[in-house]
Structure formats: structure tokens, C-alpha cells
N, C-alpha and C positions, 0 to 999 in steps of 0.2 A: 359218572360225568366224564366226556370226552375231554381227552388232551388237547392241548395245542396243535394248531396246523404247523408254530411255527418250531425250532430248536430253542429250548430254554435255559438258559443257565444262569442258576444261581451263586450267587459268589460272596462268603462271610469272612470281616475281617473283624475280630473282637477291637482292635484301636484302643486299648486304654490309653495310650499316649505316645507319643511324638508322630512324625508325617511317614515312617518307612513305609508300615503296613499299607495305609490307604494308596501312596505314591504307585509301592507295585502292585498292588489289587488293580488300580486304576488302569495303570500299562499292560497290565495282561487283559481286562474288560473291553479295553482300545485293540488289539491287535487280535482276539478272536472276532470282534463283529464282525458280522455277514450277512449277505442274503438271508433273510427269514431265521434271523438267530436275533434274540432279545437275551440283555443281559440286566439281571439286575443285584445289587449290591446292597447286601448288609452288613452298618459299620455304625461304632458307635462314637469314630472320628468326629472331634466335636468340629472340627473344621471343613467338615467333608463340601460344606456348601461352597466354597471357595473358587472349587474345580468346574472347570469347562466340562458340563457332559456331551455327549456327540450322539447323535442319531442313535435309538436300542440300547441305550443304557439308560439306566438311574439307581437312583438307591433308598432304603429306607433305613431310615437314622433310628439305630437303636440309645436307649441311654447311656453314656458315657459312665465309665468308671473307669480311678485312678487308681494306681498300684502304690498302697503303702507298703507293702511287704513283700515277698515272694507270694506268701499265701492269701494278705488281706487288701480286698479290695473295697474304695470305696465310690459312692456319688460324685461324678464332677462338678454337677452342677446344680442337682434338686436335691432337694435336703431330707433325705428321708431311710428306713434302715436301710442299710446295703444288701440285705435278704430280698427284702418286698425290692429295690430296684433291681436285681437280679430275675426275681420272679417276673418283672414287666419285661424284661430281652428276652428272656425264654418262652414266652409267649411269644411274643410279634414275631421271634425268629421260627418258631412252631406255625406259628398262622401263617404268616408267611409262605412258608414251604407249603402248605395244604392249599392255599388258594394257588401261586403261581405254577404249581406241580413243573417242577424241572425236569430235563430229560440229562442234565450234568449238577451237578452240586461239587462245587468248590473252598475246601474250608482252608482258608490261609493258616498256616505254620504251628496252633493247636490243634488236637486230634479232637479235645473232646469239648473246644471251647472256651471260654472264661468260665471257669468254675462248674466246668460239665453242663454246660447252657446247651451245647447242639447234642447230647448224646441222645436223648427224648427223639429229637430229630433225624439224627441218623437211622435210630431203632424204626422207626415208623415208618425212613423209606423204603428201609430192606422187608418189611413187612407189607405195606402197602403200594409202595411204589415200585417195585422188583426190578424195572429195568430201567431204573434211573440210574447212572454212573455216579459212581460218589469217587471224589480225586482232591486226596490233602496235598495243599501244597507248603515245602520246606524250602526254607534257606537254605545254602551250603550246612552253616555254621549254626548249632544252636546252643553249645556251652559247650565247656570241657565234656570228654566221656564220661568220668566218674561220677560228674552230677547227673548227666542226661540218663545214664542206665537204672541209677539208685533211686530219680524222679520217675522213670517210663516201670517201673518196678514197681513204685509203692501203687500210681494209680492205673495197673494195670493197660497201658499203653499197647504193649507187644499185641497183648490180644482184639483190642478194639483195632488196631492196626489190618491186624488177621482177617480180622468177623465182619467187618463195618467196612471197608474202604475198597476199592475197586482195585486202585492206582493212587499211589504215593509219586508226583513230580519233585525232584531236587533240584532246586533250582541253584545248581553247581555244575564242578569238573571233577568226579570222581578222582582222578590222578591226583587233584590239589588238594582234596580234604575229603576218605572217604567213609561217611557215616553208619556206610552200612557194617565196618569194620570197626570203626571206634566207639558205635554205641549198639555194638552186638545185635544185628539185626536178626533174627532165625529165618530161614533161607524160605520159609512160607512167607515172607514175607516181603524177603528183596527179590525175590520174582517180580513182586508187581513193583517194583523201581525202575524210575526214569530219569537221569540225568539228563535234565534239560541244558545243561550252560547256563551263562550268566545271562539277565533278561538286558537285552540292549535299552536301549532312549532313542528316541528323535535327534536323529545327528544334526545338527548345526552348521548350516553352510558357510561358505567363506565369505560370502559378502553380509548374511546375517552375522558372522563373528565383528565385520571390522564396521557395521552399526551400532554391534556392544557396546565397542570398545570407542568409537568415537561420541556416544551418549554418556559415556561415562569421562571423557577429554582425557582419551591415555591415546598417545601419540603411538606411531605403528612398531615403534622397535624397543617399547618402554615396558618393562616387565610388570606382569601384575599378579597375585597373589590373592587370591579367593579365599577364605576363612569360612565355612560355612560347620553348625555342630546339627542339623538336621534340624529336629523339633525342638533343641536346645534347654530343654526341661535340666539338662545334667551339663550344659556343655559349656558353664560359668570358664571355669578355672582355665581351658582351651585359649579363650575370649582372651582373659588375664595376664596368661603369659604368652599372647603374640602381641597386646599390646605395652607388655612390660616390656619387651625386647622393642618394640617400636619408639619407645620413651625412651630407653636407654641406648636409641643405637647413633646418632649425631645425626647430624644434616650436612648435603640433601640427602633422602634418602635414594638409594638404589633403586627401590622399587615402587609400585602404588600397590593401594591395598581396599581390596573389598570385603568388610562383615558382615555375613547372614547371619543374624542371633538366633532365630529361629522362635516360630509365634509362641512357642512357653516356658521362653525364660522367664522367670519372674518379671515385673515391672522394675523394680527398684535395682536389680542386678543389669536388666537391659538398659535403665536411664544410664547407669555405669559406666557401659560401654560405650553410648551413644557420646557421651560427656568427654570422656576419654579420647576416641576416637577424632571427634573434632580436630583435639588441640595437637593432633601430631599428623592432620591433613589426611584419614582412611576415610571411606563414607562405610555407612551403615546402612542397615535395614534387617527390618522383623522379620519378614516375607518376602519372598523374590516368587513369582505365578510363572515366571517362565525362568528356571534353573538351569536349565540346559546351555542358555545362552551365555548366561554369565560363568558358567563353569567352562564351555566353550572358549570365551575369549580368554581366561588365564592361563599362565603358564605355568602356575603350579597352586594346585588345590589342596590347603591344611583341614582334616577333619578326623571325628572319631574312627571313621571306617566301618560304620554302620552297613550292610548289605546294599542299602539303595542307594545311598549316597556312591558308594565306587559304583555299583550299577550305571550310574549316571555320569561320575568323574570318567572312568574307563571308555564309555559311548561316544566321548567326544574329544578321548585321546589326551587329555590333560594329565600332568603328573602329580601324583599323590602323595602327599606325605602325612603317615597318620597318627593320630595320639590319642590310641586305645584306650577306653576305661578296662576297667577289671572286677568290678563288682556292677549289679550282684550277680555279673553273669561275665564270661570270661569268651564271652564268641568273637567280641571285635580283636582283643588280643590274637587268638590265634588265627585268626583272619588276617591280622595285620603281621605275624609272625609269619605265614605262607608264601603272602605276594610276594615279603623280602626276599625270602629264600628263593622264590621264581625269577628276581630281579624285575618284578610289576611295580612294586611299591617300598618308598622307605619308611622307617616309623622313630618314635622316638618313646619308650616305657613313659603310662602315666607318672609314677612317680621320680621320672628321671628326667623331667622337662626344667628346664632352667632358660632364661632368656639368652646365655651366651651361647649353651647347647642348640636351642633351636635359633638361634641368626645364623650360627655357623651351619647348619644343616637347609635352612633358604639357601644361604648366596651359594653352597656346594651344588644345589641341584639347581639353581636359576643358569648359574655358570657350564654344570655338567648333564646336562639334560638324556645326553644322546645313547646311552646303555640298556636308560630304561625304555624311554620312546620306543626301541627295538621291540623291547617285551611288549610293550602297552599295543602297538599296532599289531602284532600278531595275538593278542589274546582273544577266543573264542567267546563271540557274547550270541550264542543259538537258541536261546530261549524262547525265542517265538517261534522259530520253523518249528522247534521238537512239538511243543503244544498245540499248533495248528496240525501236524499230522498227525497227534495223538485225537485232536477235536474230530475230522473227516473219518477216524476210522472209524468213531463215536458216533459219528452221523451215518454213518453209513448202514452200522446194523440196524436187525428190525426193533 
């Protein structure tokens, strides 16, 4: 069977939860299309329908599974063993590949999958498909070293790295965080590493910011305060103490304030906020479709420090202040511990958040903006040039 006339790239993001994965799967799908290039996306984002697709994209929805454990995962939403729903992704992601036969395969941020779902897959293109490019893509940041080495250890990581993958894209600054040293790369290995930079957004023009900002009635010199926790599955407590500090801080307030709960907080935790919110004059929302903009018009954006989320705060020059989880994974900490140290970003320890802690640390940076502004505008966000000239060299052979 002949291949496609046209360039095909497949692109898997497993999505058991919250919007990062799909977000930058999505922005990288948007910034390779091209002439005679189709991309298509498999994710098990149960939200994936949300999204505006654009001409040579789409995607097919695998079934969602939620992460109870590190190890266990379950159905999000059919009710049946988590074995047999497993067995159904690793099909459709196997069929998949056989029918749209790519000439790029892009697996987001696991090597071997959710639960070694694409390894089947990988094996068969180096087998049958030989010149298909296979290219994992990573965060910066995927935990502390000592769990990432003692994890790529037990299941064999270093070598599927080796044996299976063309090119590994980082999607970092080597200088800021470098993984090739912290989670012992062997040098067959970071050969094929590419620090890409941080993946930019869709910058936000000046007159789409002061549309934001007047749809939402904040006057031109009134400061406003963005809250967003991503997918919000975890980001209760965040929520909690900006509106504990909001109740306890008098009237009027200094500033106005925007909540994205994010589409999975719970219901009964989100009416919370909604209820809360009200009575001390913030507006809310579950979902925001166009993020950019409203992160745009603040003057300063409170979040976990997720990779997308600053992806997105940093694109559009807004200042960051973040309140890191620590379980069960410790990457947004030390994420959030770098930018400090670069003077990008401020943060405040999850378990050191208090409502008088974090008002003094708003009005400090609503007040003293201008140190980090410095940093924030000079930070390199390359991630699309590096991947479009890694794509054309791609296209270029035979």
C-alpha cells in the first residue's frame, strides 16, 4: 500500500486529566501545519471537543482514564475493567497508526504511553514503517531526579529512549533546568536532544487586551488579578486561600479579580467558589476558550505553575506568581523554584500560603512590577522556530 502524497503527522497525548497536555499538543498541531501536511491527534482529553480545530487537523478520542495512583488507572467515564478500557486505546492508537501511516509520530511527554499503550506501536513502526520519524516530546520539568531516574529505571525508559525514538524535543532552556544531567541521560541518548524553548501562544494585541478588559468593566489603570488552577482537578485549596485573603482584606478593594476554576473541579467545590466569589465582587468561570486574552489583560497571574499555564502567562508578558503543589509529583515546585531564582517568576510554598502571606505578596508585585517585567520580556519562548526547522529537515529527506 502506497503512502500518502501528503506529510503526515501523528501526534498522542494520553490526557488523563486536567487541559495542559491537550492545550500544548493543540499549539504545536497549529504551528506545524502546512502545505500538504495533515495532522492528526490522539487524546483521551475528555474535553478535546471544545477546541476550534483549523484546516489538517483533528483528532481521535481515545477513552479517558483517571489517575488514581501513580500506578492505577481508571475509566472516566464507561464503567467497565480498566484492563479491557485500556485494551480499547491500544487498539484505536495501533489502528490508527496502521491506517493513517505517518511519516512523523509524536508521542507527548511519556515514552511508552499510559501503561505502555503505544510501545506495540512504536515496535511496529521501526519494524514496518522504517522511515517514519518517531519524536517524544518533554516538558522542561518532569519531577525531582531521584524519582525520574529510579521510574526510567524500573521500566526501562533509557532504552526504549535508545531503540525506539529518533529525537527527543525539550521543550525547555537547558541553562534553566537541564535534564539531561539531572536524570542521567547516557550520552546515546542526548545526542538526539533538542532543546526547543518554551512553546510561545498567540500574543494578544493591545486593543484585543483593552476589549478584555472593558467586557469585563475594569477601568484602564485598575489592576486585575487572574486566578486560574488549569484543569483544576487539584487546585481547590489555591481557589480557598485567594478568596480567604479576599474576605479578609476590607473594602474597597485595591484590585479586581478574575477566577478560572477550571472544567474539573468538582461541582460542589466549584459552587464554592462561585458562592464565595460573589459576595466579595470577583467574577468566576469554569472555562475560559480564549485564555490568552484574559491572561493578557491582567497584571498579575496567581497559578500552580503548570508548564502550559506559564507557557501562556509568560506569551503575553503578564507576571506570575505561583503556588506550587508538591505531590505526587514535585515538577511545578522546582519549576517554580528556577523562574525565582532567574527573577521570572515569584512563588509562595504550598504549605506556606496564608491569606496575610499571599495579600502582602499581590500588593508587593501589583506595586513593584518592574524587575521582573525585565526578565519576563527578555525570556526566550522558541519553540516553534526550533520544531518547524527540525519538521523541514524531516520533510526534506527521502
Amino acid at each position: 500500500m502506497g503512502r500518502s502524497t501528503t506529510f503526515n503527522i501523528l501526534m498522542y497525548s494520553h490526557d488523563t486529566y486536567g487541559l495542559g497536555h491537550i492545550r500544548r499538543t493543540m499549539a504545536i498541531a497549529s504551528h506545524l501545519r502546512a502545505a500538504n501536511v495533515n495532522i492528526l491527534i490522539m487524546t483521551g482529553s475528555p474535553i478535546v471537543g471544545r477546541f476550534a480545530f483549523p484546516d489538517q487537523i483533528d483528532f481521535v478520542r481515545i477513552p479517558g482514564m483517571i489517575k488514581k495512583t501513580n500506578e492505577e488507572y481508571l475509566p472516566l467515564s464507561i464503567k467497565i475493567n480498566p484492563r479491557h478500557a485500556l485494551d480499547i486505546r491500544k487498539n484505536i492508537i495501533h489502528a490508527t497508526t496502521k491506517t493513517f501511516r505517518p511519516h512523523l509520530f509524536i508521542v507527548d511527554k511519556e515514552p511508552l504511553g499510559l501503561k505502555k499503550e503505544v510501545l506495540v506501536t512504536l515496535q511496529w513502526l521501526r519494524r514496518c514503517l522504517p522511515h517514519t520519524r518517531t519524536v517524544l516530546g518533554l516538558r522542561d520539568i518532569m519531577d525531582d531526579a531521584h524519582s525520574v531516574r529510579a521510574s526510567w529505571k524500573k521500566k526501562g525508559i533509557y532504552e526504549v529512549l535508545d531503540t525506539l525514538y529518533d529525537e527527543i524535543w525539550v521543550y525547555g532552556i537547558q541553562d534553566l533546568y537541564d535534564p539531561i544531567e539531572e536524570y542521567d541521560i547516557p550520552a546515546s541518548v542526548s545526542r538526539k536532544m533538542y532543546f526547543t524553548g518554551y512553546i510561545p501562544r498567540k500574543v494578544t494585541s493591545r486593543d484585543e487586551i483593552r476589549k478584555e478588559r472593558r467586557r469585563h468593566c475594569i477601568a484602564q489603570n485598575e489592576p486585575l488579578v487572574v486566578v486560574t488552577t488549569g484543569g483544576g482537578g487539584d487546585g481547590y485549596p489555591v481557589m480557598d486561600a485567594f478568596l480567604t485573603m479576599l474576605e479578609t482584606f476590607g473594602r474597597p478593594l485595591p484590585f479586581r479579580s478574575i477566577l478560572v476554576t477550571g472544567p474539573f473541579m468538582p461541582k460542589k467545590l466549584r459552587n464554592d467558589v462561585y458562592r464565595r466569589a460573589r459576595a466579595v465582587g470577583a467574577k468566576t468561570f469554569h472555562f475560559y476558550r480564549q485564555m490568552e486574552k484574559v491572561l493578557a489583560a491582567a497584571d498579575l497571574v496567581i497559578s500552580m505553575g503548570g508548564y502550559n499555564t506559564l507557557c501562556e502567562v509568560l506569551s503575553q508578558k503578564a507576571l506570575p506568581l505561583i503556588i506550587p503543589r508538591e505531590i505526587p509529583r514535585k515538577e511545578q515546585l522546582i519549576r517554580a523554584e528556577r523562574f525565582q531564582a532567574h527573577g521570572i517568576a515569584d512563588y509562595i510554598p504550598w504549605s506556606g500560603v496564608t491569606s496575610d502571606i499571599l495579600r502582602d505578596k499581590v500588593l508587593h508585585l501589583l506595586e513593584h512590577p518592574a524587575s521582573f517585567n525585565t526578565a519576563i520580556t527578555r525570556f526566550p519562548m522558541t519553540g516553534f522556530a526550533v520544531m518547524r526547522e527540525r519538521l523541514n529537515i524531516f520533510r526534506s529527506r527521502p
